[in-house]
C-alpha positions in Angstrom: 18.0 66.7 -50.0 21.4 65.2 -49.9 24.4 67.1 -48.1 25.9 67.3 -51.7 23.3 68.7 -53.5 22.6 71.0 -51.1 26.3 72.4 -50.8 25.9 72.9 -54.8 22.6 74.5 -54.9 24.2 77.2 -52.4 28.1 77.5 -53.9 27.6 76.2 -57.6 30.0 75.9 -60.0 29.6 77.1 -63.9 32.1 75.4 -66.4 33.1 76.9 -70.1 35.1 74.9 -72.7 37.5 77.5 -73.9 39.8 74.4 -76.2 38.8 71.2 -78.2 41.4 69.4 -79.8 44.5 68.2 -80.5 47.9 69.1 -78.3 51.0 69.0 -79.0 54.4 70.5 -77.3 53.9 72.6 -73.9 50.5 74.3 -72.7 50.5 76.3 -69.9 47.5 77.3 -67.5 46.7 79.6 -64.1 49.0 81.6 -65.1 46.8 85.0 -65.5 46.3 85.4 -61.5 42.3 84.7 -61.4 41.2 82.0 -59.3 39.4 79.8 -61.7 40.2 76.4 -61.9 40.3 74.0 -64.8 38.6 70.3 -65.7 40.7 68.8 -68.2 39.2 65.6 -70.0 42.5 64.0 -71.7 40.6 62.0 -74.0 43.4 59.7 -75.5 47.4 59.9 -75.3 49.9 60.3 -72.4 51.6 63.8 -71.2 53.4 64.8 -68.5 51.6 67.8 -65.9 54.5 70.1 -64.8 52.9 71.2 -61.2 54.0 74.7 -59.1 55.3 72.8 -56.5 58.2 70.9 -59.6 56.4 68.0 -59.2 55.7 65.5 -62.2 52.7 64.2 -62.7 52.8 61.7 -65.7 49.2 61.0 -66.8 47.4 58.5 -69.7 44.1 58.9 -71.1 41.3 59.2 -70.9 41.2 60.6 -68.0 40.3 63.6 -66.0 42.6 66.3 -64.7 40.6 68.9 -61.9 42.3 71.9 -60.7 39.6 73.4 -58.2 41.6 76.9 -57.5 43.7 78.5 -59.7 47.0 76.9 -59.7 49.7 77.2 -62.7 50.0 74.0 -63.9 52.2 72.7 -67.9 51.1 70.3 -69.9 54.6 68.2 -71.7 53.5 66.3 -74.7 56.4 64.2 -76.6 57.4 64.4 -79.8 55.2 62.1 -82.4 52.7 61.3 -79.5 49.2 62.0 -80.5 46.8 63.8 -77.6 43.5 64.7 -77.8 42.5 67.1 -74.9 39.4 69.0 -74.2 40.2 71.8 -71.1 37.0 74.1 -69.4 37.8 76.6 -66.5 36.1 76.3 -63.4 34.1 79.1 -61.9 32.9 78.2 -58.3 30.2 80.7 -57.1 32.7 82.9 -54.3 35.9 82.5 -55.7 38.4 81.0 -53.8 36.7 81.6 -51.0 33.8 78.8 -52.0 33.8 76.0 -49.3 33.9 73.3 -52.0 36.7 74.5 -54.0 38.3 75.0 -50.4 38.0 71.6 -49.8 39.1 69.7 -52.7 42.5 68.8 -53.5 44.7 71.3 -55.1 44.7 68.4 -58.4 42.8 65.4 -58.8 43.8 62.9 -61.6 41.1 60.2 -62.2 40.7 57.4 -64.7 37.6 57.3 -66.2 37.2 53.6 -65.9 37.4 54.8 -61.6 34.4 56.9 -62.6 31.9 53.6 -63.1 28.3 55.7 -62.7 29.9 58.7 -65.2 30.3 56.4 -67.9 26.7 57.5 -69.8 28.1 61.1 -69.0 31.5 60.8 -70.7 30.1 58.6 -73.6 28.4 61.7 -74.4 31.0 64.3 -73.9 33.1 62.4 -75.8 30.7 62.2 -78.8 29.9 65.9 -78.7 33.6 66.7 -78.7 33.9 65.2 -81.9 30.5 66.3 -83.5 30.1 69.7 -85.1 26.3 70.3 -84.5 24.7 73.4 -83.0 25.0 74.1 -79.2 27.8 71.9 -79.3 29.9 74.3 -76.8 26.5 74.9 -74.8 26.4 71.1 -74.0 29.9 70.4 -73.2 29.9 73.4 -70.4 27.2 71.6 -68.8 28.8 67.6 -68.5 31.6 69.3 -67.3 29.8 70.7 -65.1 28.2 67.2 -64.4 31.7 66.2 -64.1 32.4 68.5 -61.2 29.5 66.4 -59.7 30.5 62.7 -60.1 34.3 63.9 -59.3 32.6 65.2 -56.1 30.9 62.0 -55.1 33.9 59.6 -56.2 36.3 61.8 -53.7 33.6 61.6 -50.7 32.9 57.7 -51.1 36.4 57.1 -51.5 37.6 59.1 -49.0 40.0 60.8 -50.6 39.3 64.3 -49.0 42.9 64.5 -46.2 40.5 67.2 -44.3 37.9 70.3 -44.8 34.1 70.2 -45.4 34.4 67.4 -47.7 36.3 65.3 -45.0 33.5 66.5 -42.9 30.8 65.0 -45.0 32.7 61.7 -45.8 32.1 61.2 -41.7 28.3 60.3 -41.1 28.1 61.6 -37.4 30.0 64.9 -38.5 27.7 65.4 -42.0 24.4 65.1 -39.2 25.8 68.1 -37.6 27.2 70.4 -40.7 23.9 69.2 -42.1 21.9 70.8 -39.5 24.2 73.9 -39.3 24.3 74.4 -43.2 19.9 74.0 -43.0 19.7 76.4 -39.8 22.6 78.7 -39.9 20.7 81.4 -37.7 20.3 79.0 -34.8 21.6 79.9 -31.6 24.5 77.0 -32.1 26.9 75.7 -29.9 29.4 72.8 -29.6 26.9 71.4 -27.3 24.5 71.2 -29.5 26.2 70.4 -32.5 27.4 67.5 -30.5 24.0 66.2 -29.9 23.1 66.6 -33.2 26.4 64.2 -34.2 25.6 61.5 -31.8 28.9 62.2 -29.7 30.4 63.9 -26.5 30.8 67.5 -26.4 34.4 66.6 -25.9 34.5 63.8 -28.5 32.6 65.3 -31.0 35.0 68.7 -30.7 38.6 67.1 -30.9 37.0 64.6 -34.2 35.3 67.8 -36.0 38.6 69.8 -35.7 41.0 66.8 -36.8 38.6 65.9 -39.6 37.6 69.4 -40.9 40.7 71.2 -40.1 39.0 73.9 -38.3 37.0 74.0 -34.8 33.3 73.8 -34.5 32.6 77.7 -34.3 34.8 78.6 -36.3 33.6 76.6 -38.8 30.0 78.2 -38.3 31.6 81.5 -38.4 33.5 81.0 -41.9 30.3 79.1 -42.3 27.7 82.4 -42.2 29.8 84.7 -43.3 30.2 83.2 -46.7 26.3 82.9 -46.6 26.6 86.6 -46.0 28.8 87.3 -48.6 26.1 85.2 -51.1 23.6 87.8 -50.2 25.5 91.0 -50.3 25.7 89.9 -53.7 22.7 89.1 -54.6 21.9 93.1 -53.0 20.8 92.5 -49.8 20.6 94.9 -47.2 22.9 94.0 -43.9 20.1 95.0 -41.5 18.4 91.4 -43.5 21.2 89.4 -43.7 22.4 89.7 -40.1 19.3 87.6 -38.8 19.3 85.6 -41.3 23.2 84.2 -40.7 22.6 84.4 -37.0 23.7 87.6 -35.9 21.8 89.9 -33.3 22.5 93.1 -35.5 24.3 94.4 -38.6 27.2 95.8 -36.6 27.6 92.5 -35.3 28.2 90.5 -38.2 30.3 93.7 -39.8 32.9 92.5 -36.6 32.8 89.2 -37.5 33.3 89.8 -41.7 35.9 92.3 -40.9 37.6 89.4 -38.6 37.6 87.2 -40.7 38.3 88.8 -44.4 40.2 92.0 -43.2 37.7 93.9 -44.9 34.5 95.7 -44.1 31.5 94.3 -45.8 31.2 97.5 -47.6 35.0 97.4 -49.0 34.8 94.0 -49.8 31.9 93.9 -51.9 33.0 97.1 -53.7 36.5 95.0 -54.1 34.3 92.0 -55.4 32.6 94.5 -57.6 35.8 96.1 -58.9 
């Protein structure tokens, strides 16, 4: 299995088309707090996105406007200008704490005619955005969530990921090694042997995973088991399981590390999670 698909069988993402239509005026979004993104698919007309930072962002359809975490964004459409918009939020299985939404930009803006493979999968959104059959809203979820997919793989071949895992598997010799690590996370791993399994000097491969990634090897495979941790506490998992499992000697052990790392006890943060 490919390093992608693998990543997205572990820390999926689930989309839901919440508007349809025609826009017209100022919309705003992110603004209730929760960390779900949004997929926008502008599907004809030009706007202007209003980013947090007071940026501008003028955009033209069709295109397709990805906010991986939840950041409060306006949509500006002039006067007599006619914009057709269909907008989904974005759940990514862990919150904002979900490696991929970690690692993708805070907004991607894309063409569609950039997105050559996905033009089969838009053809169809765009046909069941203007149809009225049954499951109509069931479909569209699900091409966005294709969507997600094919923005994915356009950002890693075209390397447009400035660092984090992403970055990480854009660089073949790095994606052997978080290949390995994300396949045997309870191995005994070290930058030794990560190096090895990269092709590259312990030194080398060390200074290139950390300039590339944005973090250091460990600490990587830290954040990397405890989110695999937090999957299974979850899911209902007893730590005494889950600490060999994400290569810990005992449960106490991996507690020190969660706590570390997320200020919280395991217990406290999956009764926060639960809250």
């Amino acid at each position: 299995m490919d390093q992608l698909s693998a990543m997205l069988q572990g820390f999926n993402v689930h989309a839901g088309v919440f508007y349809n239509g025609s826009l017209c005026g100022i919309a705003s979004f992110g603004e209730d707090g929760k960390p779900d993104g949004h997929l926008h698919l502008l599907r004809s007309g030009r706007m202007r996105i209003h980013l947090s930072d007071g940026k501008i962002m003028p955009v033209q359809g069709p295109s397709l406007i990805c906010f991986p975490r939840g950041v409060k964004h306006r949509f500006f459409v002039a006067d007599g200008e006619a914009v057709e918009l269909t907008c989904a939020s974005l759940q990514f299985q862990g919150g904002a704490h979900n490696p991929i939404a970690q690692a993708m930009p805070e907004v991607v803006a894309i063409h569609i005619d950039e997105l050559v493979q996905a033009g089969p999968l838009l053809a169809w959104l765009f046909s069941e955005a203007q149809a009225s059959g049954e499951g109509r809203m069931a479909i569209l979820d699900r091409l966005f969530e294709l969507l997600i997919i094919q923005i994915l793989r356009h950002l890693i071949a075209h390397q447009k990921i400035e660092g984090g895992l992403l970055a990480g598997l854009s660089d073949p010799r790095l994606a052997r090694a978080l290949g390995a690590v994300h396949a045997h996370p309870a191995a005994d791993w070290t930058i030794e042997s990560m190096a090895t399994t990269a092709g590259m000097s312990r030194a080398r491969f060390a200074d290139h995973f950390r300039a590339t990634v944005g973090a250091t090897p460990l600490d990587y495979l830290t954040r990397w088991r405890i989110m695999l941790a937090q999957q299974q506490l979850l899911a209902g998992q007893p730590m005494k399981l889950i600490a060999g499992q994400v290569g810990y000697e005992s449960p106490s052990a991996l507690a020190r590390a969660f706590r570390r790392k997320m200020d919280y006890t395991p217990a406290e943060w999956l009764s926060r999670q639960r809250n």
